[in-house]
N, C-alpha and C positions, 0 to 999 in steps of 0.2 A: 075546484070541484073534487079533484080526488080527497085531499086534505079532510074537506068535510065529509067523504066516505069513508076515509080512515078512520076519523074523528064520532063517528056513527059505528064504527066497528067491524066494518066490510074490510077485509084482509087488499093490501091495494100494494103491488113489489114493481120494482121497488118504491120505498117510500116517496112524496116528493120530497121530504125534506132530506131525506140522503143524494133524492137526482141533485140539489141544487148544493150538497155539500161536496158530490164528485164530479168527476168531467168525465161522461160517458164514453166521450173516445177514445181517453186515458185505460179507461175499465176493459178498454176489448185488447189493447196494446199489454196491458200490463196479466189477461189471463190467458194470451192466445199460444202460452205454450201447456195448457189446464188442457182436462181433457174435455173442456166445454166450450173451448175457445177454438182460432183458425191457426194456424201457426204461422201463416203466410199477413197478419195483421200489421199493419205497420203505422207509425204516427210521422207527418214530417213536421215539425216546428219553426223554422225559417226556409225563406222562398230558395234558398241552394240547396237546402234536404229535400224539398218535394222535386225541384226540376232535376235531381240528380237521382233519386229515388224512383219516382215516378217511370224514367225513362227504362230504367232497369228494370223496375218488377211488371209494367206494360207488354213488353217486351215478349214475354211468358205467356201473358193471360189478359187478357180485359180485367180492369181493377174499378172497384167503388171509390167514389172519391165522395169526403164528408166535409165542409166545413168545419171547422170546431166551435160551433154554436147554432144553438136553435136544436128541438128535438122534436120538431115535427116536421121532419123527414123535407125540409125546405135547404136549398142549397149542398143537393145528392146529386152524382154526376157517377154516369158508369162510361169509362175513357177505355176505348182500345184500340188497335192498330188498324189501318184501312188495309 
């Protein structure tokens, strides 16, 4: 759908074909020290960076947690301490 609004000439950001060239959660990790980004963003990549991660920046704050796939907002989790 958006494709074909692009393709019609309705301005559509980002593109999909850029969503499906980048990894959006790459995109928030890689501007979060921009001053559009969070600075507090973080990626874990293997399950001993998030369980060692996680544990420490929880810790602080209630934190989002994103799987690294799907973008519609399926497999979102907000984790914090009881």
């Amino acid at each position: 759908a958006l494709c074909t609004l692009r393709q019609s000439g309705v301005l559509v950001w980002p593109s999909p074909d850029l969503v499906e060239r980048m990894d959006a959660k790459d995109v928030l990790v890689r501007v979060a020290s921009l001053s559009i980004g969070l600075e507090d963003t973080l990626a874990y990549h293997t399950q001993a960076e998030l369980s060692v991660g996680m544990r420490r920046s929880v810790a602080f704050q209630p934190r989002v947690l994103k799987a690294n796939r799907g973008t519609g907002g399926e497999c979102v989790w907000i984790v914090k301490l009881k």
